[in-house]
VOBA-1610 file (N, C-alpha, C; in pm, whole numbers, padded with zeros to 5 digits, always signed):
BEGIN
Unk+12991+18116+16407Unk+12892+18200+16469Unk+12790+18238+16362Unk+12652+18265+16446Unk+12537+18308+16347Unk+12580+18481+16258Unk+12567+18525+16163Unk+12557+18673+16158Unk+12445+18734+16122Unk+12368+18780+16160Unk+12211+18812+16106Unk+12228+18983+16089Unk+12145+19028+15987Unk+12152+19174+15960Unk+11975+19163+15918Unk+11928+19285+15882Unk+11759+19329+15831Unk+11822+19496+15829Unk+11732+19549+15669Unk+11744+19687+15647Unk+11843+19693+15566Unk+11930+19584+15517Unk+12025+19596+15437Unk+11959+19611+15267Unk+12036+19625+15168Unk+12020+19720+15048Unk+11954+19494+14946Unk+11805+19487+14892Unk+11777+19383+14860Unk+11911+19328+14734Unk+11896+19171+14769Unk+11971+19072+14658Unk+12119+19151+14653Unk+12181+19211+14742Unk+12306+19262+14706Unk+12457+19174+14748Unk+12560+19109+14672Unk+12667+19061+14757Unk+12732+19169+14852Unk+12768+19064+14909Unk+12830+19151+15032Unk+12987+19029+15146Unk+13070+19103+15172Unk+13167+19016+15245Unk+13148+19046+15382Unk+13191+18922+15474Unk+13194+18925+15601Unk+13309+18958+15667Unk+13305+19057+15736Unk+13480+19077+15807Unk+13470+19020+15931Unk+13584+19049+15982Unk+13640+19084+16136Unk+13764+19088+16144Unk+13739+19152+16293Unk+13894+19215+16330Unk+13840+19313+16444Unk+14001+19344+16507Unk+14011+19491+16598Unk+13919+19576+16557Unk+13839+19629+16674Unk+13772+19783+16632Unk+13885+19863+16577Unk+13837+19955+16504Unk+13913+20094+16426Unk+14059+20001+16311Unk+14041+19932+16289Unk+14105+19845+16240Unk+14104+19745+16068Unk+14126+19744+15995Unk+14146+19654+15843Unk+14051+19514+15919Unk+13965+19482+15846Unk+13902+19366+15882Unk+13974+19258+15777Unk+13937+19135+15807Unk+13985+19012+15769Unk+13899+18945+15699Unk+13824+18972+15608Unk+13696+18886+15515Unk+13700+18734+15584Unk+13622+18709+15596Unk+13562+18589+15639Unk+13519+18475+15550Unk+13394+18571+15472Unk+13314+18484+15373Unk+13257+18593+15296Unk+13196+18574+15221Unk+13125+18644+15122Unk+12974+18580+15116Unk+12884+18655+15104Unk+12723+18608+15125Unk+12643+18705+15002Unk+12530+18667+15024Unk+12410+18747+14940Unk+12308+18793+15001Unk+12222+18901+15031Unk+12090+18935+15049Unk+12016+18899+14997Unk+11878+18862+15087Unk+11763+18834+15020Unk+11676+18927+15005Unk+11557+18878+14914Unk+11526+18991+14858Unk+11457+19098+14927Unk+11423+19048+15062Unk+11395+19123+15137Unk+11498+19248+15206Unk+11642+19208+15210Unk+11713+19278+15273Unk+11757+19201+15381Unk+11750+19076+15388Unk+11765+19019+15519Unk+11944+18960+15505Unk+11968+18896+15628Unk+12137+18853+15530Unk+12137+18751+15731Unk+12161+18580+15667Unk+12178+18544+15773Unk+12278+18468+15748Unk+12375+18464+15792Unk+12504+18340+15713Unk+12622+18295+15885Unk+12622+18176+15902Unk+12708+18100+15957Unk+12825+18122+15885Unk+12903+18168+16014Unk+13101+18199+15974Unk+13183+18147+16047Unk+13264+18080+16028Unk+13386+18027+16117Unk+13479+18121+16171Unk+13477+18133+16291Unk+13565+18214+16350Unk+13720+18191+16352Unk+13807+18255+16323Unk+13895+18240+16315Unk+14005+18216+16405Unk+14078+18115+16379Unk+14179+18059+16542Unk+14248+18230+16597Unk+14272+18322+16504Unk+14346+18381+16593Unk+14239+18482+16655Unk+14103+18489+16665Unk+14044+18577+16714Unk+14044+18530+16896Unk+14026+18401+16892Unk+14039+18356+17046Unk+14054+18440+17120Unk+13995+18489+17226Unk+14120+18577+17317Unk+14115+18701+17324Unk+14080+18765+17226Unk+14099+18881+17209Unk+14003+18980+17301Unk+14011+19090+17334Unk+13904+19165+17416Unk+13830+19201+17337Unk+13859+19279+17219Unk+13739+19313+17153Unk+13737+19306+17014Unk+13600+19210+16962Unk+13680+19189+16792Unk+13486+19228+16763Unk+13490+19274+16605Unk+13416+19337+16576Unk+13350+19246+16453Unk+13240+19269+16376Unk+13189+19168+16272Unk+13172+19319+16161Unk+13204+19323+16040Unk+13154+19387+15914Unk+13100+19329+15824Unk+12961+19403+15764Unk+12919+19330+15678Unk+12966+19458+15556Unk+13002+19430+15436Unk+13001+19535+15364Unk+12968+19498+15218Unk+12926+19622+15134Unk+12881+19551+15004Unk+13009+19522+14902Unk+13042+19425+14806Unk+13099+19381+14745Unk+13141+19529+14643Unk+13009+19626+14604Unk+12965+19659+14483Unk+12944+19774+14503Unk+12941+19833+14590Unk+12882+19953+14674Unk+12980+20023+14774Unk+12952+20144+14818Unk+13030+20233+14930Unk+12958+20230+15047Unk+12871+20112+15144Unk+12826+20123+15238Unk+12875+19990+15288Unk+12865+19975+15465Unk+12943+19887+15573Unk+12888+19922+15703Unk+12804+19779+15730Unk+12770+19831+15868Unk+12862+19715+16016Unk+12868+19812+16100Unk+12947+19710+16175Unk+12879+19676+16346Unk+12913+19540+16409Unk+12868+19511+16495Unk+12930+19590+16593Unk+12883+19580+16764Unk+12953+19613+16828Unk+13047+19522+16880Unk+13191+19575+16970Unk+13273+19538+16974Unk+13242+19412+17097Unk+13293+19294+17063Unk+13256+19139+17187Unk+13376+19114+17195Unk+13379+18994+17325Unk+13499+18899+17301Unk+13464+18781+17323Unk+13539+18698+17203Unk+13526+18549+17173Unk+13588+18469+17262Unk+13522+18408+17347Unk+13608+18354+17426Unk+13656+18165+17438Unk+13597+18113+17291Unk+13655+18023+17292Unk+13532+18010+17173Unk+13584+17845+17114Unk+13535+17780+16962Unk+13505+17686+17027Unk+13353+17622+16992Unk+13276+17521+16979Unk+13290+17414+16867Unk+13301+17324+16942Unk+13346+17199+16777Unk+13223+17126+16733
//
């Protein structure tokens, strides 16, 4: 899946989660901001998210005390 963010903190690393709302996310990938603040990165969804009613995306900084999170979707199947 695409993950797109804008307003984020410029050139900063940052990891990709998911998981259950209210829940320990599962890092995904790890990415970088550009210098604008922008952050667009393709992630492989994970086999066990399938299914689920509601799974959530985090972006958070590597380096830093801030995390913003998507709202809660459900994946309802993987594209090959």
């Amino acid at each position: 899946m695409t993950v797109s963010a804008k307003g984020l903190p410029a050139d900063t690393g940052v990891v990709i989660g998911g998981g259950a709302p209210r829940t320990a996310y599962e890092v995904l990938q790890q990415a970088r901001t550009s210098a604008d603040g922008t952050l667009q990165a393709t992630v492989r969804v994970p086999d066990w998210s399938t299914g689920q009613e509601r799974f959530v995306l985090t972006v958070a900084a590597e380096e830093a005390e801030w995390k913003v999170r998507s709202a809660p979707f459900q994946i309802t199947g993987t594209k090959l």
